[in-house]
C-alpha positions in Angstrom: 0.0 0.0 0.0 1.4 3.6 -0.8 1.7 5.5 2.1 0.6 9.6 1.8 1.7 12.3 4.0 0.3 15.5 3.2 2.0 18.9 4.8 0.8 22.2 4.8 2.5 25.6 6.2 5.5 23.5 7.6 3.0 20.9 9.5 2.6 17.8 8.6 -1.8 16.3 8.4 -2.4 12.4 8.5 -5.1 11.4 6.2 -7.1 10.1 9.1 -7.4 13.5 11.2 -9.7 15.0 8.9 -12.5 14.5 6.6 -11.6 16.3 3.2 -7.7 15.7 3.6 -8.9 11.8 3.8 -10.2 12.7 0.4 -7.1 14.1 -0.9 -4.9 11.4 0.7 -7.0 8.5 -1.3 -7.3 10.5 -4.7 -3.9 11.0 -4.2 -3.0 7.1 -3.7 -5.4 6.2 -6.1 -3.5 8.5 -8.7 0.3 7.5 -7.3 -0.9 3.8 -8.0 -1.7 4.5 -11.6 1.4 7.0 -11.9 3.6 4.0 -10.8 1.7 1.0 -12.9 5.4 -0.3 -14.1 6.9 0.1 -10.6 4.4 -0.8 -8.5 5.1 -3.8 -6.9 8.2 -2.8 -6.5 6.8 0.0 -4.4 4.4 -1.6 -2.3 6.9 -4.2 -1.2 8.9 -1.5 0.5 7.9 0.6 3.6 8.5 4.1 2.3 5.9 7.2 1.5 5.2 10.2 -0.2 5.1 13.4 1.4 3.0 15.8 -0.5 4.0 19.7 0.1 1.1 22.1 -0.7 2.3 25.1 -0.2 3.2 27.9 -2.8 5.8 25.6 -4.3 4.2 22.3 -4.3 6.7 19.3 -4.2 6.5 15.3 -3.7 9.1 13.9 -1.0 9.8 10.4 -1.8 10.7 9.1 1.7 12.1 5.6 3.2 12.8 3.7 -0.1 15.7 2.1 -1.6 18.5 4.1 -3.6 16.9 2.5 -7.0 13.8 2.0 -5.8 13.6 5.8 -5.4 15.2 7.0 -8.4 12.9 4.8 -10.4 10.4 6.9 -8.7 11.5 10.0 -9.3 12.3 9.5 -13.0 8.8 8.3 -13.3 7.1 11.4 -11.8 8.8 13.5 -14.0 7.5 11.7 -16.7 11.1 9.8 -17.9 11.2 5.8 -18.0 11.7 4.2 -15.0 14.1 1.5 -16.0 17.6 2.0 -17.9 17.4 -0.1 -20.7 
C-alpha cells in the first residue's frame, strides 16, 4: 500500500485526522498507484511514502525507499522511464 503524507505551512496532516484531507490522501493514492503501474510492486513491497507539500511551491518527497527504488520513482514522476534499458 502507498503510504501519503500531506503537509501544509511546515505541519505535517495524517489522512485520518480530517475528513476532506482523507479525500485528498486516497485521490492521491489512487492516482500514485496509476502513476507508478510499471513500478508498483516494487513500491508496495517497500515501507516508504510520499510526502506531499502544498504550499506555494508544491513538491512530492519520496521518503524511506531504496537508492533504485527511489530513483525509479522519481524518473517516473517527471514523466522519464523508469528502467535504464
Amino acid at each position: 500500500m502507498i503510504q501519503i503524507a500531506l503537509s501544509y505551512k511546515n505541519r505535517e496532516y495524517l489522512p485520518f485526522e480530517d475528513g476532506p484531507l482523507a479525500q485528498i490522501a486516497e485521490t492521491t493514492r489512487k492516482l500514485l498507484s496509476a502513476l507508478l503501474e510499471d513500478i508498483y510492486d516494487l513500491v508496495t513491497k517497500e515501507t516508504g511514502r510520499f510526502l506531499i507539500y502544498l504550499d506555494h511551491h508544491p513538491k512530492i518527497e519520496v521518503e524511506g525507499f531504496s537508492r533504485d527504488l527511489s530513483d525509479q520513482i522519481e524518473r517516473t514522476l517527471r514523466g522519464e522511464p523508469a528502467f535504464d534499458y
